[in-house]
BALOBA-1460 file (C-alpha; in Angstrom, 3 decimals):
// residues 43
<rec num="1" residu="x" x="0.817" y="-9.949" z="15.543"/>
<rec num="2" residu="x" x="-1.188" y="-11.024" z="12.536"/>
<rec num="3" residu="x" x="0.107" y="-8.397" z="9.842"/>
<rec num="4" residu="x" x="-2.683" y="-10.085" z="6.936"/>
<rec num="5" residu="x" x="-6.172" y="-9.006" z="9.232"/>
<rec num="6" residu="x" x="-5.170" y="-5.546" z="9.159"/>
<rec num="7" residu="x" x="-5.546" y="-2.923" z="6.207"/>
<rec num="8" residu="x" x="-2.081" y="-1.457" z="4.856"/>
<rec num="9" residu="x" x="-0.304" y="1.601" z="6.643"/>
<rec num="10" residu="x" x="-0.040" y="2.760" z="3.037"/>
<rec num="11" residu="x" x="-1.431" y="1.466" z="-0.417"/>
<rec num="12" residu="x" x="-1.053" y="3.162" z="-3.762"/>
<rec num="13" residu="x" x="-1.877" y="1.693" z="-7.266"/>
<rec num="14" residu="x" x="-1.446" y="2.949" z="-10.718"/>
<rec num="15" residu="x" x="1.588" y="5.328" z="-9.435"/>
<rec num="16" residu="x" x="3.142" y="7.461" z="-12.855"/>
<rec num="17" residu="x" x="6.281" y="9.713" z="-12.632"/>
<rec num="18" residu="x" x="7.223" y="12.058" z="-15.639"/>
<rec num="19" residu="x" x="10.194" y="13.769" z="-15.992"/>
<rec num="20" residu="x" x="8.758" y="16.800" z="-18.783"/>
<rec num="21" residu="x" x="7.684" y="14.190" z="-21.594"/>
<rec num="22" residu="x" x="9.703" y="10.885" z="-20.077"/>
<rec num="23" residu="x" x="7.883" y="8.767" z="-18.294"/>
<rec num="24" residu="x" x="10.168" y="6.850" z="-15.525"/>
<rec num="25" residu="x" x="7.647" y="5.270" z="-13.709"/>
<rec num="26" residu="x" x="4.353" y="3.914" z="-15.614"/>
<rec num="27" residu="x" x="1.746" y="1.891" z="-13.309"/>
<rec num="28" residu="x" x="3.605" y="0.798" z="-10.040"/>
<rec num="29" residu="x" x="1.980" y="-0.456" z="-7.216"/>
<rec num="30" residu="x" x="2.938" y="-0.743" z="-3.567"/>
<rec num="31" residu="x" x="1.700" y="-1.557" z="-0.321"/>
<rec num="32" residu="x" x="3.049" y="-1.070" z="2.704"/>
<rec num="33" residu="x" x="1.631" y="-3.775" z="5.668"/>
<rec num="34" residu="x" x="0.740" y="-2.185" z="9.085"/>
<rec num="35" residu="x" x="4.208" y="-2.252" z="11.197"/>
<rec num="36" residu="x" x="6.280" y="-2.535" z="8.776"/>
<rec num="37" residu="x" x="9.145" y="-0.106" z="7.216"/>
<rec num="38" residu="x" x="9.948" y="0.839" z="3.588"/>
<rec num="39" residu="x" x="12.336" y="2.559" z="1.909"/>
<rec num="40" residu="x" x="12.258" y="3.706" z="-1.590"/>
<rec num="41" residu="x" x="15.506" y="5.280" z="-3.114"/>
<rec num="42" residu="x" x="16.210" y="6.863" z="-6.590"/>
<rec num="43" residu="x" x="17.903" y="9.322" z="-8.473"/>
């Protein structure tokens, strides 16, 4: 299975997280390739 010739299951770009007037997160990116598992784990 070629993974590259397909488009991403999931795909997000420019990603910000505040917390009331903290920012935790500022401009992440991800993409997640067709087939494949993620896991994302915080506070």
């Amino acid at each position: 299975m070629n993974l590259s010739a397909t488009p991403p299951a999931i795909e997000a770009d420019g990603l910000v997280k505040l917390f009331g007037r903290q920012r935790a997160v500022d401009g992440v990116s991800l993409s997640v390739p067709t087939g494949s598992v993620y896991g994302v784990l915080g506070p």
